[in-house]
C-alpha positions as CSV (number, residue, x, y, z in Angstrom):
1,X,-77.5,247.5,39.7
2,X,-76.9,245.7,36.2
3,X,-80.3,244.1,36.1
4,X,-81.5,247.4,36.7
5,X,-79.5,249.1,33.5
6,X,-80.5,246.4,31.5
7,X,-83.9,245.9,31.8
8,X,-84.0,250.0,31.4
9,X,-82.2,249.5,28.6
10,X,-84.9,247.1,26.9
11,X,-88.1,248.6,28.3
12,X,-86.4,252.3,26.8
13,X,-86.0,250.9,22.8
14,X,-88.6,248.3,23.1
15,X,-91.4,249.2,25.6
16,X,-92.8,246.9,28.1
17,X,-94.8,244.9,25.1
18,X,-91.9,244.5,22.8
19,X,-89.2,244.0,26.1
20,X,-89.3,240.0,27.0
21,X,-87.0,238.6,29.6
22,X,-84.4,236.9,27.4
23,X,-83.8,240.3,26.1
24,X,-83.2,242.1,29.4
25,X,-81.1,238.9,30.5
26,X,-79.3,239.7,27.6
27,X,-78.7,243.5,28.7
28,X,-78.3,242.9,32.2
29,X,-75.0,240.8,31.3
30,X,-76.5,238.2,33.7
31,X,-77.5,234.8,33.6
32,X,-81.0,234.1,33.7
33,X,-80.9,232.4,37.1
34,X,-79.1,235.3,38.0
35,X,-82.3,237.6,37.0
36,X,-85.0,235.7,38.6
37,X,-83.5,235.7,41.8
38,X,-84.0,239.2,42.1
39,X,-87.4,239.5,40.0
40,X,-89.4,236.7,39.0
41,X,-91.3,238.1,36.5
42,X,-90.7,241.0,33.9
43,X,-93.6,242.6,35.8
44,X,-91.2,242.8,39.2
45,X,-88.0,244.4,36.5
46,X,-90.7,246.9,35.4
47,X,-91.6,247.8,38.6
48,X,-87.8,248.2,40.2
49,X,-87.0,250.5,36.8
50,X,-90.1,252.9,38.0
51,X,-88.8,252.6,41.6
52,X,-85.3,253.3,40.7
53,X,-86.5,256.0,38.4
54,X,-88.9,257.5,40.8
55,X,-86.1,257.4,43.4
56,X,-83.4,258.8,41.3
57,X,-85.7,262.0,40.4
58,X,-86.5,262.3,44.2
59,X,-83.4,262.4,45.4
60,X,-82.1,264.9,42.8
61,X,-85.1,266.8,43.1
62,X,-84.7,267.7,46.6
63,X,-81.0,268.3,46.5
64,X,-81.2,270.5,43.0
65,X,-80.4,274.1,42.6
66,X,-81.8,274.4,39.4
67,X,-85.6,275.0,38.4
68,X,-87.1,271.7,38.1
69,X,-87.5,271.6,34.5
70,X,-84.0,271.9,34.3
71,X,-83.4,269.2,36.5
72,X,-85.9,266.6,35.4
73,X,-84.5,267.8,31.6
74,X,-80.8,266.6,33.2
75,X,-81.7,263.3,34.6
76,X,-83.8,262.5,31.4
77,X,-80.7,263.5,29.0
78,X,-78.6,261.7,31.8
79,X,-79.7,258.3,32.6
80,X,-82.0,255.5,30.8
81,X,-83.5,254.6,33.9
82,X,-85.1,257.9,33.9
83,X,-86.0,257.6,30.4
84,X,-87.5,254.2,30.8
85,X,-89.3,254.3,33.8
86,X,-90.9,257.6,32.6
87,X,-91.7,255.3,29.1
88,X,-93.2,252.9,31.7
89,X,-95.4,255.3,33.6
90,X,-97.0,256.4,30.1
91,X,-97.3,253.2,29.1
92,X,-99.0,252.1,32.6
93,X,-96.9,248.9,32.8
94,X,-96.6,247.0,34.5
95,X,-99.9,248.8,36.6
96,X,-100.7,252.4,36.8
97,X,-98.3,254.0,39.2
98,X,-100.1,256.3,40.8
99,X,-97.9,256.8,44.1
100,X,-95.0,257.5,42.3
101,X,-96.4,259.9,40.3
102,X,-97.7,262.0,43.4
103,X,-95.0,261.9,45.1
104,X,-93.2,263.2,42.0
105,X,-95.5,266.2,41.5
106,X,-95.0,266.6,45.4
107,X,-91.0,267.1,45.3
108,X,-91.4,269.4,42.1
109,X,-94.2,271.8,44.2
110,X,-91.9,273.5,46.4
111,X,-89.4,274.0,44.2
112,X,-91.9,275.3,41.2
113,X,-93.2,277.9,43.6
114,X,-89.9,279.1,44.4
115,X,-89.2,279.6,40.5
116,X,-92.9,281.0,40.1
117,X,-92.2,283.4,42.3
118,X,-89.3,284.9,40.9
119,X,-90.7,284.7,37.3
120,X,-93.5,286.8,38.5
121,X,-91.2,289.3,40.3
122,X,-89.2,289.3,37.0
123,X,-92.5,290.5,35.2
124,X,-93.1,293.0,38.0
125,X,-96.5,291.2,38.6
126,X,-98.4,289.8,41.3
127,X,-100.1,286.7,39.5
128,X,-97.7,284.1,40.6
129,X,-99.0,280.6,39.5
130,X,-99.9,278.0,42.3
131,X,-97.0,275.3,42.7
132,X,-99.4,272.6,42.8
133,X,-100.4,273.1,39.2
134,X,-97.6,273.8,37.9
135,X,-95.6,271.1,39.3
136,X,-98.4,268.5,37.9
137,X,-98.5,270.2,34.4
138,X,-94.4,270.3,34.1
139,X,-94.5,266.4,35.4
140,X,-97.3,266.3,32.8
141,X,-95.0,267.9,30.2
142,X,-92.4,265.5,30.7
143,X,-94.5,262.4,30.9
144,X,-96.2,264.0,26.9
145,X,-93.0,264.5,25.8
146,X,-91.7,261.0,26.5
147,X,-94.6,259.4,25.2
148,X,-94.2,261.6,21.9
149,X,-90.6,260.4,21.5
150,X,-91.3,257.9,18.5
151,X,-93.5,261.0,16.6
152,X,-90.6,263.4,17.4
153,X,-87.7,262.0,16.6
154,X,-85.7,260.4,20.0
155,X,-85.0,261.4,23.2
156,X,-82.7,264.8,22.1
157,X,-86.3,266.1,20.8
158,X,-88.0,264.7,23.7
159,X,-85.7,267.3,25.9
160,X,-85.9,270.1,23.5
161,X,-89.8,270.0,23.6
162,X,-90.2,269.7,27.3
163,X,-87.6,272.5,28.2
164,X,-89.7,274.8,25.7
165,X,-92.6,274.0,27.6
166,X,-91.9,274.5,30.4
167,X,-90.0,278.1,29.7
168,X,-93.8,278.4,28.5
169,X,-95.1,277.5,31.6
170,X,-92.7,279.2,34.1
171,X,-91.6,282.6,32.6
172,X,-94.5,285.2,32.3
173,X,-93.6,286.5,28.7
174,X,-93.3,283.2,26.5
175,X,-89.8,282.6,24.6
176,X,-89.7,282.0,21.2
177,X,-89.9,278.0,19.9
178,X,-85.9,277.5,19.7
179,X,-86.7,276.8,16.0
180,X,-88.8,279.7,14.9
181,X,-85.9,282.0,16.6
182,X,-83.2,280.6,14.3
183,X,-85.3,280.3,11.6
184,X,-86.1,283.9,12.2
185,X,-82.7,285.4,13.1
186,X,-81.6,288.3,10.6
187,X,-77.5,288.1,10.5
């Protein structure tokens, strides 16, 4: 949906302060009236964008054949609803979205055990993490990440930190920061 895009586009760049509704009109390609029959206020747009984001993470969450982190990595490098919506949720606007974000962790558990599981049988060790946890910190990793972006340079970074973590997280001997290998790489 266009006034979907567009208000993602606004709340991504601007945040929910610095987003107001001319602006996401503006985005959306719409006319106001056009807008505000959907969603009267810009508290209703941010709410669709974490719906729609929430959604769109579900759905590829429970129909993904990669590891999570991988996954939620995708969608963020993919789409700006992602991106915003996850902007949103760190931001708590338009209210804290607590239901979302349980039911978030709660696609990412089954999955994250899965992945646990064969990292620990990778190791040749037992001590397989609980999915729970792990799910909430990776979701946690994400949400850090995105609310880092302006302190680490844009969404590229964003990725590259959250992927790192959560190699950190998921594999029992911990990779190397991507840039302390190249900067330590002998040719």
């Amino acid at each position: 949906m266009a006034i979907i895009e567009g208000a993602a586009a606004a709340f991504e760049e601007l945040g929910y302060a610095g987003a107001g509704f001319a602006e996401i009109v503006r985005r959306s390609g719409l006319t106001s009236g056009g807008v505000q029959f959907h969603f009267a206020h810009k508290e209703d747009l941010a709410a669709g964008v974490v719906e729609s984001c929430a959604a769109r993470l579900l759905a590829e969450l429970a129909q993904a054949k990669a590891p999570p982190a991988a996954t939620l990595s995708r969608l963020h490098r993919r789409s700006v609803v992602v991106r915003a919506g996850l902007r949103l949720i760190v931001e708590r606007a338009p209210a804290p979205p607590a239901g979302h974000c349980r039911r978030l962790v709660d696609a990412i558990s089954p999955v994250s055990a899965t992945e646990a599981a064969d990292a620990s049988e990778a190791a040749d060790t037992s001590d397989a993490p609980d999915a729970e946890p792990l799910a909430t910190v990776l979701f946690g990793a994400l949400l850090g990440a995105q609310a880092m972006a302006p302190f680490l340079g844009g969404p590229e970074r964003v990725r590259t930190q959250f992927e790192y973590a959560a190699r950190l997280l998921t594999t029992p001997s911990a990779p190397p920061h991507p840039r302390r290998a190249a900067t330590n790489r002998t040719d």
